[in-house]
C-alpha positions in Angstrom: 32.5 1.0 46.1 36.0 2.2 45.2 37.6 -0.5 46.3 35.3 -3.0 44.8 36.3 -1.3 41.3 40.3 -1.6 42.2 39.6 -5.1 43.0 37.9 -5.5 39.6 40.2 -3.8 37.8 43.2 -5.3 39.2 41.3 -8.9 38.6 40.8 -7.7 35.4 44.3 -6.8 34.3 45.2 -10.1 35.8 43.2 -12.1 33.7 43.1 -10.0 30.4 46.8 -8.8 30.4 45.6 -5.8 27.7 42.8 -4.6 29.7 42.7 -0.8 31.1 40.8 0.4 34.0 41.0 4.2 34.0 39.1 7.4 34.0 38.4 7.7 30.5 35.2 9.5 29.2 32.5 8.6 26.9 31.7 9.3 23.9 29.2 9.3 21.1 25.9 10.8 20.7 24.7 9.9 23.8 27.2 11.1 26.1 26.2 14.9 26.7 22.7 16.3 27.5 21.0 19.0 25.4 22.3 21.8 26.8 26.1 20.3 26.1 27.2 19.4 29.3 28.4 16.1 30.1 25.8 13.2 31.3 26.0 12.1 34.4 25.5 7.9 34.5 24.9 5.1 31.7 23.0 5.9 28.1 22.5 3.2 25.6 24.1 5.5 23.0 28.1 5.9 24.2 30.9 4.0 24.4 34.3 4.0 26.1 37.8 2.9 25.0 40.0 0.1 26.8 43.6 0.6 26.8 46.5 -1.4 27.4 46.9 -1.6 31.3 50.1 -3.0 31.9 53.0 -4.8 30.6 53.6 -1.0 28.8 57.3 -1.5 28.6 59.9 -1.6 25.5 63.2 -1.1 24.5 64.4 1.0 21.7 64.1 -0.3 18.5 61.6 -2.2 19.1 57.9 -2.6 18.5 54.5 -4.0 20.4 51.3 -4.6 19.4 48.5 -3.5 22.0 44.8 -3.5 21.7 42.4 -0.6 22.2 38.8 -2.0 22.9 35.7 -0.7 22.5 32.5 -1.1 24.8 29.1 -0.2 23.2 26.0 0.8 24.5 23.0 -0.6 23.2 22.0 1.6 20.5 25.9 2.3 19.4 26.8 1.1 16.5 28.9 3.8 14.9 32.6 3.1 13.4 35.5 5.4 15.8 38.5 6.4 14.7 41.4 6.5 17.0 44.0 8.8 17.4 46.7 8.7 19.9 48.3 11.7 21.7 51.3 12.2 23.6 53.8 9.4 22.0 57.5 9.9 22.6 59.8 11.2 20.1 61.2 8.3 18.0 58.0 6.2 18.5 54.9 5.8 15.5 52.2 3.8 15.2 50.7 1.3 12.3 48.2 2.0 10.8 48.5 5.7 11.6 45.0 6.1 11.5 43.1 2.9 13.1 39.4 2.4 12.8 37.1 0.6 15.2 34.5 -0.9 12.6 31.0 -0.8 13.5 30.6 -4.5 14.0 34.6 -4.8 15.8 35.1 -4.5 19.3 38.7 -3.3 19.0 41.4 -2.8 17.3 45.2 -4.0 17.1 47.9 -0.7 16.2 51.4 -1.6 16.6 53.6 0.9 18.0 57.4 1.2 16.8 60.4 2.3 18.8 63.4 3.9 16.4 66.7 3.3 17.5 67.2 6.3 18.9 63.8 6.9 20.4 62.9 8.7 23.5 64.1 7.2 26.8 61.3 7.4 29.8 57.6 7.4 30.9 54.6 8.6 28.6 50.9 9.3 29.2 49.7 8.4 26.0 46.3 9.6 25.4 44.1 7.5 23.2 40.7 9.3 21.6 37.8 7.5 20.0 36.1 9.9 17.4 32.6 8.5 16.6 30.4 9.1 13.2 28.6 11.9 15.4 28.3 12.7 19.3 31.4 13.8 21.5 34.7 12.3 21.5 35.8 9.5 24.1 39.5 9.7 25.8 41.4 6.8 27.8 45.0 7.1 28.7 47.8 4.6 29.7 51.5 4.8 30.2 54.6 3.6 28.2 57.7 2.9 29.5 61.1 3.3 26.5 64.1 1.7 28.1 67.6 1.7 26.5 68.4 -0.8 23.7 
């Protein structure tokens, strides 16, 4: 099974270019049982967050636009805000708070190296904060390389 999910996820980068495959966790109202712990398989009320999966690479001073998708259960239709974590010194992000409407299935930020920005590898840590229900996390990497 875990190689069948590699193989999916590396056909899916492949084809998609923008497209994530990682541990993230659901969210939303559906996502932990009564007692608060974390559900363990599918409910039609959760969602997770795609992340950029490669290609995660700039120099200073400059800026990308990436993509952070959304994929709804069933009965989710809630707007999530998105808030990033973890983004190098010298790099921000437009709009600095994006929204993933309830009838979207993603959203475009741009990200902005300064001059004088960071040099190396993040884990950037992308959150989804729904209307109501628990948060969901994704994570990918970015690379800041000398201007």
């Amino acid at each position: 099974m875990t190689r069948v999910l590699a193989a999916f996820c590396t056909a899916a980068i492949g084809a998609l270019g923008v497209v994530g495959c990682g541990s993230g966790t659901p969210g939303g109202p559906g996502a932990t049982t009564k007692d608060n712990s974390t559900r363990i398989g599918p409910s039609d009320q959760t969602f997770t967050l795609s992340v950029p999966g490669f290609q995660n690479r700039m120099k200073q001073g400059e800026a990308h636009q990436y993509t952070i998708g959304i994929h709804r259960g069933n009965n989710f239709d809630e707007d999530v805000s998105i808030k990033v974590e973890g983004l190098p010194q010298g790099v921000s992000m437009e709009p600095a708070s994006p929204v993933i409407k309830h009838s979207d299935t993603e959203v475009k930020i741009l990200l902005k190296a300064a001059e004088d920005a960071a040099v190396g590898e993040s884990t950037i840590k992308v959150i989804g904060h729904p209307t109501t229900g628990a948060d969901a996390t994704n994570q990918f990497t970015l690379h800041i390389d000398k201007k």
